[in-house]
DSSP file (Angstrom, degrees, kcal/mol; ACC not computed):
  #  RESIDUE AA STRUCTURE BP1 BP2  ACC     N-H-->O    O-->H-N    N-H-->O    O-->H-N    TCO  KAPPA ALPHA  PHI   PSI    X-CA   Y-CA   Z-CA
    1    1 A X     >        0   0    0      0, 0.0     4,-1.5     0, 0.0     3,-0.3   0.000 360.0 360.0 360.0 -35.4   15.4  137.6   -7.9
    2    2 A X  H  >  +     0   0    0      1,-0.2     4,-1.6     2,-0.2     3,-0.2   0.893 360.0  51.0 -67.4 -21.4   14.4  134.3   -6.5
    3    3 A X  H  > S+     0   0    0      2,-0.2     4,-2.6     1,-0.2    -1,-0.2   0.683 101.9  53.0 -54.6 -53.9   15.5  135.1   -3.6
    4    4 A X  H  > S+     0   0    0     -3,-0.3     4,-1.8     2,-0.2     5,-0.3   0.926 107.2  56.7 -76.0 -38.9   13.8  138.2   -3.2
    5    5 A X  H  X S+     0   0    0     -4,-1.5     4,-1.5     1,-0.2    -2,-0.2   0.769 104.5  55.3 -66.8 -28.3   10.5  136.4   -4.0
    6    6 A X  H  X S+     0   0    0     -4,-1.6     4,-2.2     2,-0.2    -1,-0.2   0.821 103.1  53.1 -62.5 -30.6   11.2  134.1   -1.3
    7    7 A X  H  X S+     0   0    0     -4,-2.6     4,-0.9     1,-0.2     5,-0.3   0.960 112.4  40.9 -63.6 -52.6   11.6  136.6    1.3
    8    8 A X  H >X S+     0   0    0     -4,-1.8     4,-1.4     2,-0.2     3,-0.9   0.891 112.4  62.7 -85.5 -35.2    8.3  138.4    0.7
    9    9 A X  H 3X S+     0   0    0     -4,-1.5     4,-1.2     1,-0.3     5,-0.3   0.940 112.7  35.4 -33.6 -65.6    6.7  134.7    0.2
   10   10 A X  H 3< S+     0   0    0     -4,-2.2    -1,-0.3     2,-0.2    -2,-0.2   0.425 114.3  57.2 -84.1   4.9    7.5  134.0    3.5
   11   11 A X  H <X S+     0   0    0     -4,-0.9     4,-0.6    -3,-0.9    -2,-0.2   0.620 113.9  40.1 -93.0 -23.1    6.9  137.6    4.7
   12   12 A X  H  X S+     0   0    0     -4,-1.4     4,-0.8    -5,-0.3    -2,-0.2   0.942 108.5  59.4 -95.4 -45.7    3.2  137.5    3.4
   13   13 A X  H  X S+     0   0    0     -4,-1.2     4,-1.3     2,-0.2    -3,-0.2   0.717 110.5  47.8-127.5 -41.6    2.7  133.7    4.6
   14   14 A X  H  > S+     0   0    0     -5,-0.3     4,-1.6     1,-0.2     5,-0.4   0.928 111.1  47.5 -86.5 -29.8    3.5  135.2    8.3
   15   15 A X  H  X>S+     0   0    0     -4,-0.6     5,-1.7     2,-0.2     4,-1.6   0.865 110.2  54.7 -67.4 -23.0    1.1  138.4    8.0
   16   16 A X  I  <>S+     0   0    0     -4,-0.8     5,-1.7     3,-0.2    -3,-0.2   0.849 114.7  36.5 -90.6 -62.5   -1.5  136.1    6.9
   17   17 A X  I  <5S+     0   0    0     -4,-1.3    -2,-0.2    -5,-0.2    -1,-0.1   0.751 120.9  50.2 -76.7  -5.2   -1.1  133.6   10.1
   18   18 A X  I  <5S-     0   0    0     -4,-1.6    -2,-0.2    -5,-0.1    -3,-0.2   0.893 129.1  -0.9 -19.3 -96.2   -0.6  136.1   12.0
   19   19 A X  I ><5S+     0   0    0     -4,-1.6     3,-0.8    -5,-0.4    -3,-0.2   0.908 129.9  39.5 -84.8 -50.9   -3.6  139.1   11.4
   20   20 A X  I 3 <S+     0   0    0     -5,-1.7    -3,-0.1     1,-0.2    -4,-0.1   0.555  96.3  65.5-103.0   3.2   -5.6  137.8    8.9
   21   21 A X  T 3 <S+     0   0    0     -5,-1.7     2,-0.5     1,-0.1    -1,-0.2   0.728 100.7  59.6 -88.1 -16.7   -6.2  134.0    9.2
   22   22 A X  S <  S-     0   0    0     -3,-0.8    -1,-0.1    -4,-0.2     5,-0.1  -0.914  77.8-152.9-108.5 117.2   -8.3  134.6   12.6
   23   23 A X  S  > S+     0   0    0     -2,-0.5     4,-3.6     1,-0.2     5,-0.1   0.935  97.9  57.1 -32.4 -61.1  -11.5  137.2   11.8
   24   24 A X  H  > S+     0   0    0      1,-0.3     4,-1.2     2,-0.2     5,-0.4   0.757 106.3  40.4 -63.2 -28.3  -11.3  138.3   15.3
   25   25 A X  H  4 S+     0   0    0      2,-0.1    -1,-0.3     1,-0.1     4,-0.2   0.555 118.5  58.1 -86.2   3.9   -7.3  139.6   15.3
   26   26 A X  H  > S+     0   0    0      1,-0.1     4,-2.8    -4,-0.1     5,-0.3   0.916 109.9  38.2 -88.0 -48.8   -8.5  141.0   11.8
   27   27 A X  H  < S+     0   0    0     -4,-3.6    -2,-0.1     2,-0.2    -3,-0.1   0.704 111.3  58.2 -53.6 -38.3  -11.0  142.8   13.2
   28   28 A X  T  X S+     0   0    0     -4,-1.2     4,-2.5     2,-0.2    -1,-0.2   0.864 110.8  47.1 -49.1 -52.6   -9.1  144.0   16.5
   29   29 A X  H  > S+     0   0    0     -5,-0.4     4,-3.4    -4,-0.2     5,-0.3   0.993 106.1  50.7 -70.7 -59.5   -6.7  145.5   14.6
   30   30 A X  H  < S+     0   0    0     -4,-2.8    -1,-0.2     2,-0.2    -2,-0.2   0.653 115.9  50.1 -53.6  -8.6   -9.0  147.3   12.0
   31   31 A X  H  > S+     0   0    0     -5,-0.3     4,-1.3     3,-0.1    -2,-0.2   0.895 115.4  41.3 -96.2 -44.2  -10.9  148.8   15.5
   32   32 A X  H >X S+     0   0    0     -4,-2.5     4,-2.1     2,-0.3     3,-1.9   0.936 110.6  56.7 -47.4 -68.3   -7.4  149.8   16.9
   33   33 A X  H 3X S+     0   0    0     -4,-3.4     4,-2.4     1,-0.3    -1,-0.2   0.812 113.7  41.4 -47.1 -40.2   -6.2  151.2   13.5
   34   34 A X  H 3> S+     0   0    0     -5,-0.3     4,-1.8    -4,-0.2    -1,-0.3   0.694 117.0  45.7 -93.2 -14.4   -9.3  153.5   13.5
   35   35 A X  H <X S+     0   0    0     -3,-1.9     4,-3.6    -4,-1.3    -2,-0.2   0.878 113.9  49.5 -46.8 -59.1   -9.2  154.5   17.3
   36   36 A X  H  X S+     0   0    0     -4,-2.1     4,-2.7     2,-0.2    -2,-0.2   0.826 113.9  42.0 -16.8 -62.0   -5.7  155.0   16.9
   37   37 A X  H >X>S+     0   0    0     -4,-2.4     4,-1.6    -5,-0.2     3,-1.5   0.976 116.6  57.2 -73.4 -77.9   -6.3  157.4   13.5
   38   38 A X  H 3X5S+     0   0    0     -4,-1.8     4,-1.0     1,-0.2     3,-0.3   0.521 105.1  48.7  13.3 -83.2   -9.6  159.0   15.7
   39   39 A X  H 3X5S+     0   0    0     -4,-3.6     4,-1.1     2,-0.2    -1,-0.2   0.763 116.7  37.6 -61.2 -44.7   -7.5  160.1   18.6
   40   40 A X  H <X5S+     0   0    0     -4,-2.7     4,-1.1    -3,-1.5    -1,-0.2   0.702 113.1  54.6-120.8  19.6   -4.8  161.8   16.7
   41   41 A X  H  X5S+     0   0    0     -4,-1.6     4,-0.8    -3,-0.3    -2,-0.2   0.678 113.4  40.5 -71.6 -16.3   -6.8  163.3   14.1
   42   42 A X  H  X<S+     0   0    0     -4,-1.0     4,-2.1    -5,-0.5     5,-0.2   0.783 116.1  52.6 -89.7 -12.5   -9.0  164.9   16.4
   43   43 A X  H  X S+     0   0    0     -4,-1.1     4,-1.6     2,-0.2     5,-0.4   0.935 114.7  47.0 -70.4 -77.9   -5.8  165.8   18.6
   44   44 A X  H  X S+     0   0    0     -4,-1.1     4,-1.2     1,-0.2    -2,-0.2   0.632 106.7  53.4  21.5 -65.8   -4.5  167.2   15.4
   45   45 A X  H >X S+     0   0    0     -4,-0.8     3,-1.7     2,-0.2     4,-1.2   0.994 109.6  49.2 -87.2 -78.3   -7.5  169.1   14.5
   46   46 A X  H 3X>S+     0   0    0     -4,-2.1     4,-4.2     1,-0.3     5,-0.6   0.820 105.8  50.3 -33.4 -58.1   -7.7  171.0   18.0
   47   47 A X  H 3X5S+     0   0    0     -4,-1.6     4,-0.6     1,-0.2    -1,-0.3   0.800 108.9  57.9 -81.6  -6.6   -4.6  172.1   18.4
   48   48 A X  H <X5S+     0   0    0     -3,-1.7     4,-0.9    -4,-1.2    -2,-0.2   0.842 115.9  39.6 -43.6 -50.0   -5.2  173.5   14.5
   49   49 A X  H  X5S+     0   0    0     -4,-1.2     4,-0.8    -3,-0.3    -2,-0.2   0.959 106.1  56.2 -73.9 -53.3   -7.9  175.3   15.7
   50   50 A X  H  <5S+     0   0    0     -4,-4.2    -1,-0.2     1,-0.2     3,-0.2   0.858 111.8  48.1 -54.7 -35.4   -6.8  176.4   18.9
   51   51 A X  H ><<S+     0   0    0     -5,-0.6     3,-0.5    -4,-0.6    -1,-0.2   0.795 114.1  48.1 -81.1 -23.5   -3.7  178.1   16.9
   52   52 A X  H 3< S+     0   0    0     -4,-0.9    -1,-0.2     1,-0.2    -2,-0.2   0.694 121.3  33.9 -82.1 -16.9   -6.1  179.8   14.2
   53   53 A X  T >< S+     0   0    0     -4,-0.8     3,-0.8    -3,-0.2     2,-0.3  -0.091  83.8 153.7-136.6  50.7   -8.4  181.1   16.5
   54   54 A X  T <  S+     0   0    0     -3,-0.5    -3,-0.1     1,-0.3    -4,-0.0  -0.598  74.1  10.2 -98.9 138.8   -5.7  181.9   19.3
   55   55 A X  T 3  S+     0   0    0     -2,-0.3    -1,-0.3     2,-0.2     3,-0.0   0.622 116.1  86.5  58.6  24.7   -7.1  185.3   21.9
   56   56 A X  S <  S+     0   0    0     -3,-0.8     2,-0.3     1,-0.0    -2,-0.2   0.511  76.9  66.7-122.1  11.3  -10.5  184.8   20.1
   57   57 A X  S >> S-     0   0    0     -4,-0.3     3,-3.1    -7,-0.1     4,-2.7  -0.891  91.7 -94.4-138.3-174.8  -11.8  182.4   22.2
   58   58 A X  H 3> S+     0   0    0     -2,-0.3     4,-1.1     1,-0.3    -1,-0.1   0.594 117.4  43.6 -65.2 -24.9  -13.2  181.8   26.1
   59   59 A X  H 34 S+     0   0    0      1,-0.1    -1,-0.3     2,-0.1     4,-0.0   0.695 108.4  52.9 -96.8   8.2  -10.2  180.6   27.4
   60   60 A X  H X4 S+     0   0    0     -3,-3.1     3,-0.7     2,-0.1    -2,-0.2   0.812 118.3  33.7 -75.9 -64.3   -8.1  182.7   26.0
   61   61 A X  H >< S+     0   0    0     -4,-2.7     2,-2.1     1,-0.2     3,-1.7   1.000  87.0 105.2 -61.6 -57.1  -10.2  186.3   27.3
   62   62 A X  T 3< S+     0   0    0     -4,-1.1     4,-0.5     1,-0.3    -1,-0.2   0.282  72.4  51.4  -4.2 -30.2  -11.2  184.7   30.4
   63   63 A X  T <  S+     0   0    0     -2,-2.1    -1,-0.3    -3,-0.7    -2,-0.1   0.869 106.8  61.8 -79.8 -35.1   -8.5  186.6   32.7
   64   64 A X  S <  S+     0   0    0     -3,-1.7    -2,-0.2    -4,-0.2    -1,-0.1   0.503 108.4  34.3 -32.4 -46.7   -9.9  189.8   31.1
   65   65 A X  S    S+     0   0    0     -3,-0.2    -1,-0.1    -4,-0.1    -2,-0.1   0.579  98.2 105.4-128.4 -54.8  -13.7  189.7   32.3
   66   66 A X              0   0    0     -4,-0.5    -3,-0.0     1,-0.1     0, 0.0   0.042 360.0 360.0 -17.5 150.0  -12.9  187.9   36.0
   67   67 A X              0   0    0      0, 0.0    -1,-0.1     0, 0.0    -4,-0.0   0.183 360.0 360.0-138.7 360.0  -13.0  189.8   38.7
């Protein structure tokens, strides 16, 4: 058990110097995280949509109405 506490002791004591002891890498990272999350929920979220609302919308008909 001591053992185990050491591991995560020194696992916490390197995340800590690492991300969180400098503001700016804390911060970097919380902008990344949330670009990151952004990009593929909204990727996410389209191609949900596109598949729910698939030969009902404009690019879908578009060969139809062309001349």
């Amino acid at each position: 058990m001591d053992a185990r506490n050491n591991g995560l002791e020194k696992f916490s004591r390197s995340v800590y110097r690492t991300i969180f002891r400098r503001n700016s890498v804390f911060m970097v990272g919380i902008f990344a995280t949330a670009f990151a999350f952004e990009m593929a929920f909204d990727t996410a979220t389209d191609r949900w949509w596109d598949r729910m609302n698939k030969d009902k919308q404009w690019k879908d008909i578009k060969d139809r109405y062309s001349q």
